[in-house]
Structures are given as C-alpha cells and as structure tokens.
N, C-alpha and C positions, 0 to 999 in steps of 0.2 A: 095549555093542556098538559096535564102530568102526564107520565107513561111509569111508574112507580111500579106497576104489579107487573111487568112484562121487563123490567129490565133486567139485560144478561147476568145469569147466573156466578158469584165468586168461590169459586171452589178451593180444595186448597192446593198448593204446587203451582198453581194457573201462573203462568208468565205473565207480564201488564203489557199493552197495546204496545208499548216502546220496545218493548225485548223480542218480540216477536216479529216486527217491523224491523230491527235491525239486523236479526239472524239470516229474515230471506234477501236483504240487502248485500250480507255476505254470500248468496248463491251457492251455499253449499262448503265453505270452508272448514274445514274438520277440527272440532277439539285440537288442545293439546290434550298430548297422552297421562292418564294418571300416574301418579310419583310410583317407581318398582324399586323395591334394592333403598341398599346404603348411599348418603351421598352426605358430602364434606363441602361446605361454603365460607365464606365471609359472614354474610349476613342473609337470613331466610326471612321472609315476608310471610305470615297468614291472612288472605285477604284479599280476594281479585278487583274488590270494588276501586274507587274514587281511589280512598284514603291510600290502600296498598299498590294501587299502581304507581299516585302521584310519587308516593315515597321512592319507590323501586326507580325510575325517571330520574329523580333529584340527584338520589346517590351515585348514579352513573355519570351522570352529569359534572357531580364533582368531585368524584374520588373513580375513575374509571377504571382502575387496576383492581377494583374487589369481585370478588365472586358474588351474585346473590339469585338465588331459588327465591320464586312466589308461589303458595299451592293457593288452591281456591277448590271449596266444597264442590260446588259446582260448577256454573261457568261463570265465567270472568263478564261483571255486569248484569248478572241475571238478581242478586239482591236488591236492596236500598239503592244502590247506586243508578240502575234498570227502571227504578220503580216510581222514583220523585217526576216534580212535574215540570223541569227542565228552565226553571226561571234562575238565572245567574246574577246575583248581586253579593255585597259583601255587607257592611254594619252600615254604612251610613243611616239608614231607615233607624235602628237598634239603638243611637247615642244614649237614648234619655232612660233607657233597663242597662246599659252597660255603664255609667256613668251613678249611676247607682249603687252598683254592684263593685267596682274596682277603679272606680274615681274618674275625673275631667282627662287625665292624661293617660290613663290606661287606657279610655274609650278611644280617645283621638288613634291612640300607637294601633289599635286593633282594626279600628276603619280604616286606617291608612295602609296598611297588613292587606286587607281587602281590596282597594285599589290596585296591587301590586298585584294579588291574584288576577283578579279580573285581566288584567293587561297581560296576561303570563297564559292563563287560561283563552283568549281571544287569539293568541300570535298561536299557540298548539292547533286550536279549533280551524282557524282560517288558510291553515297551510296549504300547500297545494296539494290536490289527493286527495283532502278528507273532506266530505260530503255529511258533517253533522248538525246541520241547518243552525247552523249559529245566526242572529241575528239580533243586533247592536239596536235597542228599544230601552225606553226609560223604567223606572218600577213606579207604577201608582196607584196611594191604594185612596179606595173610595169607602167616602159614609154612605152606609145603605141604611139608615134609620138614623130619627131624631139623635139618639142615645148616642149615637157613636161622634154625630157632629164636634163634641168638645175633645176630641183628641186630634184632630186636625193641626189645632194650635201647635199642641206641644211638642209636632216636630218641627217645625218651625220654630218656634220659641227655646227649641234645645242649642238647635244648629246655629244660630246667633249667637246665643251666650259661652258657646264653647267656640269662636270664632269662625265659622266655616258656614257662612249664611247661602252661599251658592249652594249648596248641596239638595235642598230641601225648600221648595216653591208652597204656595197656599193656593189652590185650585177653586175657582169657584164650579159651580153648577153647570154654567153655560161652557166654563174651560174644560171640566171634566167631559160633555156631550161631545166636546170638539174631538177625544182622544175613542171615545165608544158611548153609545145613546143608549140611555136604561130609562125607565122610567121612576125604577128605585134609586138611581144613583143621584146624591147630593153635592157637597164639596168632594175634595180631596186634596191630596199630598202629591205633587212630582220631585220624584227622586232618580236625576240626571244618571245615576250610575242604575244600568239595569242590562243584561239579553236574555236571550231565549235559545236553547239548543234541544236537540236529541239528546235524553241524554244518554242512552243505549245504547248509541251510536258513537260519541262521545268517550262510553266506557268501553268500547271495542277496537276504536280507534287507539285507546291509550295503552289496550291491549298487545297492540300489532306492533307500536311505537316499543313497548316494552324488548318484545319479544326480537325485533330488528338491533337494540340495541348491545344485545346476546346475553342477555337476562334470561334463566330456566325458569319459562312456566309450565306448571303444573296442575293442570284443572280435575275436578271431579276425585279428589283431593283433599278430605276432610281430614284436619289434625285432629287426632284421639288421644295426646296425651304430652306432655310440655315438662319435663324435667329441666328446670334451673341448671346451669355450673358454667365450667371453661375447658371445652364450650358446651352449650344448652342442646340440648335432646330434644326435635320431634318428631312425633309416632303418629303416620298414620296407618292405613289400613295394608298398606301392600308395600310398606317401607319408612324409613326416618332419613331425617336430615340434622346434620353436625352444625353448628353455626356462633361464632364467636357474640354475632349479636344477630338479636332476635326484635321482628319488630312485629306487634297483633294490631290488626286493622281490623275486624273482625265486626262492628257494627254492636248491634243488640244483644251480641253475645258475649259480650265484654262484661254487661250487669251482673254478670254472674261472679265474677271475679270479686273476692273478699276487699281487692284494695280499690275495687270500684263500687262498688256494689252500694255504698253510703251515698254516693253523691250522682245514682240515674236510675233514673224510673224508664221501665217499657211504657212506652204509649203507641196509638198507631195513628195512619192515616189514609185515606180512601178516596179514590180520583177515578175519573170516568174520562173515556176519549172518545166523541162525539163522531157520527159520520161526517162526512165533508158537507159543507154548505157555505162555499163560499159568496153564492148572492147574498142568504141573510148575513152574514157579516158586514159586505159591502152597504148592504139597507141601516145594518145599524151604525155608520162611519166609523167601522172599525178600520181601519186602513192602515194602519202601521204595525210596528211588531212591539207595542207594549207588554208588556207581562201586569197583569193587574189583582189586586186581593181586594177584599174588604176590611173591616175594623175592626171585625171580632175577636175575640179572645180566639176561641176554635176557629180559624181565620179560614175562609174561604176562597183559594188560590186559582186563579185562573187566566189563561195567554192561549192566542193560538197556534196552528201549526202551521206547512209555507202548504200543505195540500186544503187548507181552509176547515179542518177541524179545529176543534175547541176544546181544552183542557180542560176539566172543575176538580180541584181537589178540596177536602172537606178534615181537617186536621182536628176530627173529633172523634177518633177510633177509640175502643177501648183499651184499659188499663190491665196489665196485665201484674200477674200475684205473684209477689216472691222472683220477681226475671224469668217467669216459662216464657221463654223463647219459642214455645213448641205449641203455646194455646192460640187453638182455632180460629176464635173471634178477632186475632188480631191481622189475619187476612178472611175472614168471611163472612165479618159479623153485617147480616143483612140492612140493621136499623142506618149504620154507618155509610153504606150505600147508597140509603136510600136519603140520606141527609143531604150527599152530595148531589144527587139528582136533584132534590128539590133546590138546593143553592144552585145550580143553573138553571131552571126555568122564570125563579122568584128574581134573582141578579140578572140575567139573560132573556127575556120574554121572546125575542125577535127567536129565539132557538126553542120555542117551544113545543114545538111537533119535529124538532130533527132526533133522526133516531141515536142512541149510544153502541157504541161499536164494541167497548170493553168496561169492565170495572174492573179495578183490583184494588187490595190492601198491603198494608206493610208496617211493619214495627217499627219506631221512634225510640232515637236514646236520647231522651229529655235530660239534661242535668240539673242540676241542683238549682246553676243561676242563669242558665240558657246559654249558655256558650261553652264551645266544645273544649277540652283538655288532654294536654300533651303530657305525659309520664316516664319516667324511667323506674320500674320495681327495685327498693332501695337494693344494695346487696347484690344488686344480681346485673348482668347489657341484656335485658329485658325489656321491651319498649311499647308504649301504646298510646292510641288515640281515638276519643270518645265523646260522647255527647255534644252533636251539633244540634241535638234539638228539633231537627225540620229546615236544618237551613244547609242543606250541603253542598250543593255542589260550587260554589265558590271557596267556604271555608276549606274543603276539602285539598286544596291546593294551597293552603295554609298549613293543614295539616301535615300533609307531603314534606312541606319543606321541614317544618317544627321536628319531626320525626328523624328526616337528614340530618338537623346537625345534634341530635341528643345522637343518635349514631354514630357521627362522627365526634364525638364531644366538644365541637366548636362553639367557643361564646359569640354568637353572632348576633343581627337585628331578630332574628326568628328566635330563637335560642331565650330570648331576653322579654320575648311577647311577656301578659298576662296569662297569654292561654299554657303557658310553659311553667309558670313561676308562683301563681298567687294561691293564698289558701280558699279552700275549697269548701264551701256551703255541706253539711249533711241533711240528710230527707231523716224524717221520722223513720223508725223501725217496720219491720212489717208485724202485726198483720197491718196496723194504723195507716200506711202508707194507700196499700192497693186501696183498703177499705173507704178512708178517708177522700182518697184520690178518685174513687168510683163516686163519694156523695158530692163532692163542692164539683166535678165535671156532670152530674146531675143538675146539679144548680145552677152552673153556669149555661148550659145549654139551653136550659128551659129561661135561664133569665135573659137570655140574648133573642131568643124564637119569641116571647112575649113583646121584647122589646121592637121587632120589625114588626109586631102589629100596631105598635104605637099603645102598647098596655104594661102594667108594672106586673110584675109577678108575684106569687104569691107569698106570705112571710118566710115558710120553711125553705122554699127554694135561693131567697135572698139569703138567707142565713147561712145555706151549704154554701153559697158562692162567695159569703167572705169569709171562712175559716182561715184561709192561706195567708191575709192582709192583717186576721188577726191573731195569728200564732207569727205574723215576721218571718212569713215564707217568701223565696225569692220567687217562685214558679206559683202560678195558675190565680196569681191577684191581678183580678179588673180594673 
C-alpha cells in the first residue's frame, strides 16, 4: 500500500529527522555565540559541516601551536552534513568510474585513502562518550531489475584485475535474502568495507571534539565577503576575521566560485525516515546492520537505524540553474519525495503500511568526474574542498586531512592523492548544462522506472539518457 498523498510535508528551512534527533539528544546545549568584533588567527575555517570540522581536528592535531576560528551560517551539522543517510564507506564499490577517470593506480591510492578513513573515522565514532550509533556493517548493493543484473559483474570483475579480489563478493539471490528478503531483490555485490552512523550526531560530536580542543567556534555566522591578501579578510555580519590561511568548506556553495564553478553542478537528494518497526524488519531477516542501495544510476540508498527505523534516500532531486543555491525544488520538490517513498515500498514491501516520520532534501556538489577535489586558489593560502558527489561522510575525512596538509604545505600521502593533484573534467557552459542536465536526468529516470517493470522505454527518453556517453561526459552515463 502506497501512502504518497499523505506523506509529511518538505518545507523549506525544515531540519532532516537526524538534526533534530540529535539536537534533543543534546538536552538543551546552547549555540556557540555568533562571531562580534575584530579577531586575528592562524587559519580560519568557513564551514561547520564534515569537511570543516575534520580539517579544524587535523590541524590541531598536528601543528597545535596555531590559532584557528571556524564560523558556520548556522549550526554546526545542520547542512549536508545533518542531512545524508549516514552509510560510511570509502571507493572500494567506485574502482571501475575511478580507474577510468585517473588510472589503475590513482584508483587503488584513493580507495586505499578510504580505508584509512574509515579506520580514523570508526576509533573518533567509538570512543568512549560519544553515542553516534556507529555500527560496523558491510555495503551491498542489489539488482532490483532484470536491467541492472549485468553490473554485478563488473565490480567484481574490476577488483580482480586491479589486484584486490577480497574486496568485492558476487551475491546470488538466495545470498542476498540471507542479508534482507525483498521480493524485488536479485543478485548482488558484498563490499566488506561498509558502517552506518548518526550522522547529526556524528557532526556534533565532532563539534564538541573541536571546540574541547580550544578551537573558536562560531555558529550562526554567515561569511558575507572574503578579501584575498597576507593575511585574507573575512566579513561577516557583526565582525571579520584576520587569517594567514583560509580554508572554505562550504559545500554547494563553492559552485558558485569562478575557479569552481567549471567542474560542479548543484544536484539534490531526497530521504525519508520511517517510524520504528522493528518486527517487520525482524520478518524480513534484516538482522544486521548492513547499509544497502540498488543499481540505479539515481541510486536508491537505504540502512537502518539501532531504534528499527529505516532510511530510503532517492539521489534523484533536481538540477539546479546557474549554482542557485537558494532554489526551492532542491529541498521541497514534492515529485522527488515522492520517488523515494515509492523506492521504499516497491524495494521494501514488508514496510509497506509503516508510516514516514520525516522527509527532507538537500543539494549535491556533483563534480565533473564524481570525486571530490582539494584546491589551493593560485596566488593567494586560500583553500578548499568540493564535490564528493553524494558520497561524504567517509570522503570527508579525506578531505580534512587533504586540506591539513595544503595548510600546512606538507608533501605528504594526502597532499600527493589524485583528489589533490589531477586535472580536472569541465561540465558544459550554462544554460546547456542545467538544461541538458534536466533532459538526460528525464531520461534516465523514466528509462530506469520502465526498466523495473521489465519494459524498454520509449525512443526520446533513450535518447536524453545517452547524451552524456555520447558527448564523452564523465557524469550521468549508464
């Protein structure tokens, strides 16, 4: 049974079921205060999310004699960061689009990068004190139609030939029912590295971590204006901050930036959190703490939570024009909600009378070739980091460090990534871009919804769906 015309309303501002669950789990802990006055640093942070706290953490870590301010528009965790669906892995799944994109050994250095996180990110999460329901689960993603069955192979088939055949298992039918029982579900992939966290919880904890460390944060804190020199200028509303280096963590609002701007497109994403029902889980042998997707292009992501709710998110929000950060549809566009409801009851059946507790949306910094990049603005200790694509909260802890040592100018293993060093894919100009990007994501959604009925679609919509494969784009080819 759908419940499509009565699910909870996504307005805009609306916090996601995570941020809101973690703020009453603080009991009332108050802001930090916004920035007042003049203030003189080492190095200032824009950005309370993943990216800017990991950073802020890093640097203390290994240069502890620096001063460094973090401001954050609002609160620390309430973005992207708040908003994703808390499944933690790094590339391994990615080899066979990264190995494409920056070669056999760039792919290996960047998954290997990822392990490194994960293990960094897990010892932070499991400390003692902090309650951000981490739980160590593998990543697996299932075919939920005919169409999708021949991609199975090819991670399998990657992770062999670039040496590392442990990583990536071939699931049959009966092995997938063992891990969760769909009746749409077919083969699938088990990918050994995988967990599941808060991740709310997760960005507030890293908050507290920060702020213990005697790091100045600054919340509700929006920078209004960034003058370059030595040292760089920021302006916000009720004061500025001095700062030899400057590092912008700043998410979807980085598109906007002239030296970004070529290589990330705004997209969004749309995830629902389920009332508890831990019987029907238990009914469908869900019983571990896997994090699970499907095959789609617009992949539908979903794990559950330790109170027996159930995540769906539905990575087919729309495209926004030009980087408006500030257009509506990319937290309220109803169609995209209602995508994700129907991928949980169509992927999920045993859940299909539990009711949804929340929906929300959020913008995506898609890049050029799907993985994130690290910057220094030539000319200037200006620093930044962007486009994970939809895959953050592990990369993010990549990024942290990547950021650390362009900071500190260190040639190090991070320093030396691809995500530091390689050139970088341009997107078509606008208008071509949004517009473009609106028809082949037309295409491909109707050609993947045809495709789970077990039907071809129709010629035009085939046609928008290969524009990207045939223009030699790195993003949105099937």
């Amino acid at each position: 049974m759908s419940s499509s015309s009565c699910l909870p309303s996504v307005a805009p501002g609306d916090p996601s079921w995570w941020f809101s669950d973690a703020l009453k789990a603080e009991k009332g802990r108050p802001d930090s205060a916004p920035l007042s006055g003049l203030i003189a640093v080492d190095v200032a942070i824009v950005g309370g999310g993943f990216t800017g706290l990991w950073t802020a953490l890093a640097l203390k870590e290994r240069a502890p004699h620096l001063s460094i301010a973090l401001i954050e528009a609002g609160r620390c965790g309430s973005g992207a960061s708040g908003k994703n669906g808390g499944k933690v892995s790094g590339y391994w799944g990615s080899l066979a689009g990264m190995e494409a994109n920056i070669g056999a050994d760039g792919a290996l250095a960047v998954a290997r990068a990822g392990a490194r996180a994960q293990d960094a990110i897990r010892a932070f999460a499991t400390a003692p004190g902090r309650d951000v329901w981490w739980r160590d689960g593998a990543s697996i993603r299932v075919s939920a139609s005919p169409a999708q069955d021949a991609k199975i192979k090819g991670y399998v088939e990657t992770a062999k030939r670039l040496g590392v055949p442990d990583i990536a298992h071939e699931l049959t039918p009966e092995q997938v029912a063992s891990y969760c029982r769909s009746p749409v579900f077919r083969g699938g992939v088990y990918l050994a590295e995988g967990a599941t966290v808060h991740p709310a919880r997760l960005a507030r904890a890293l908050r507290q971590a920060v702020i213990e460390a005697g790091i100045s944060v600054y919340e509700n804190t929006p920078m209004v204006g960034l003058d370059s020199g030595d040292p760089s200028r920021i302006s916000t509303p009720a004061g500025a901050i001095t700062a030899r280096e400057v590092v912008l963590a700043t998410n979807i609002e980085l598109a906007k930036r002239p030296d970004v701007k070529a290589h990330v497109s705004v997209f969004s994403s749309f995830a629902l959190m389920t009332e508890p029902a831990p019987d029907r889980l238990a009914a469908m042998g869900w019983d571990g703490d896997e994090g699970l997707a499907d095959m789609r292009m617009f992949v539908h992501y979903f794990r559950k939570t330790v109170d027996g709710r159930v995540l769906m998110g539905s990575g087919s929000g729309p495209i926004a024009f030009a980087a408006n950060t500030a257009d509506p549809s990319l937290t309220t566009d109803t169609a995209s909600a209602v995508r994700a409801e129907k991928g949980l009851r169509r992927l999920l059946p045993g859940l299909g009378d539990v009711g949804i507790a929340k929906i929300w949306g959020g913008g995506i910094d898609v890049s050029s070739d799907r993985l994130p990049f690290f910057r220094t603005v030539p000319g200037t200790r200006i620093h930044y980091g962007c486009g994970y694509s939809g895959h953050g909260v592990n990369p993010t802890y990549i990024g942290g460090q990547c950021l650390a040592s362009l900071v500190l100018g260190a040639k190090d293993d991070w320093a030396g990534l691809p995500l530091c060093t390689r050139t970088l894919p341009s997107l078509p100009p606008e208008p071509f871009r949004a517009v473009g990007g609106r028809l082949v994501r037309w295409g491909i959604i109707g050609c993947e919804e045809a495709e789970e009925r077990d039907h071809v679609a129709g010629p035009t919509m085939r046609a928008a769906a290969a524009i990207p494969k045939l223009f030699g784009l790195r993003i949105g080819t099937r």
